[in-house]
N, C-alpha and C positions, 0 to 999 in steps of 0.2 A: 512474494505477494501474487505474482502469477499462480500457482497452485490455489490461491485464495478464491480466484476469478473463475477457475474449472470447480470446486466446489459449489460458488455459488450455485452454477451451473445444473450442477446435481439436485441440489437442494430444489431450485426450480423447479427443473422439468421429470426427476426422476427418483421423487420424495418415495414411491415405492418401495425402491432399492435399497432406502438408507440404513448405513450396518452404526448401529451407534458407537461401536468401537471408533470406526474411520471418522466420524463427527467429532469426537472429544478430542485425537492424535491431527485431525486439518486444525482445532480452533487454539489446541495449546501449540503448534508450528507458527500460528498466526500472531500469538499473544509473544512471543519469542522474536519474532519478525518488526513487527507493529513500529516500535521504538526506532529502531534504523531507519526504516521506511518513512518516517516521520522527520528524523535528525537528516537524511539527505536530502526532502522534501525542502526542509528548513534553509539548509545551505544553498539549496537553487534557488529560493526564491531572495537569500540573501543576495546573493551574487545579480539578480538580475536588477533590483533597488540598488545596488553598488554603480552597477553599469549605467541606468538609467540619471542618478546622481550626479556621474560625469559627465553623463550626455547632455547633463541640464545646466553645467557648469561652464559648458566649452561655450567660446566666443561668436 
């Protein structure tokens, strides 16, 4: 996902430059990425409602 963030990047500041080749190979890397990025997203925030659930339960 960091490569995602140096794209944006480009696309901002340096829309000149853009090879549509390198646009279509960053957004299918992204589309492949996305899902994980999302599923360990998920698991953090489960684990932090986990944490928080006990911290609500202690005496």
């Amino acid at each position: 996902m960091e490569k995602l963030g140096g794209f944006r990047n480009i696309l901002a500041h340096l829309y000149d430059e853009i090879i549509p080749e390198k646009v279509y190979e960053s957004l299918r890397h992204a589309l492949i990425d996305h899902p994980q990025y999302l599923a360990e997203l998920e698991n953090y925030l489960n684990s932090l409602e986990q944490a928080n659930g006990e911290a609500d339960s202690e005496p």
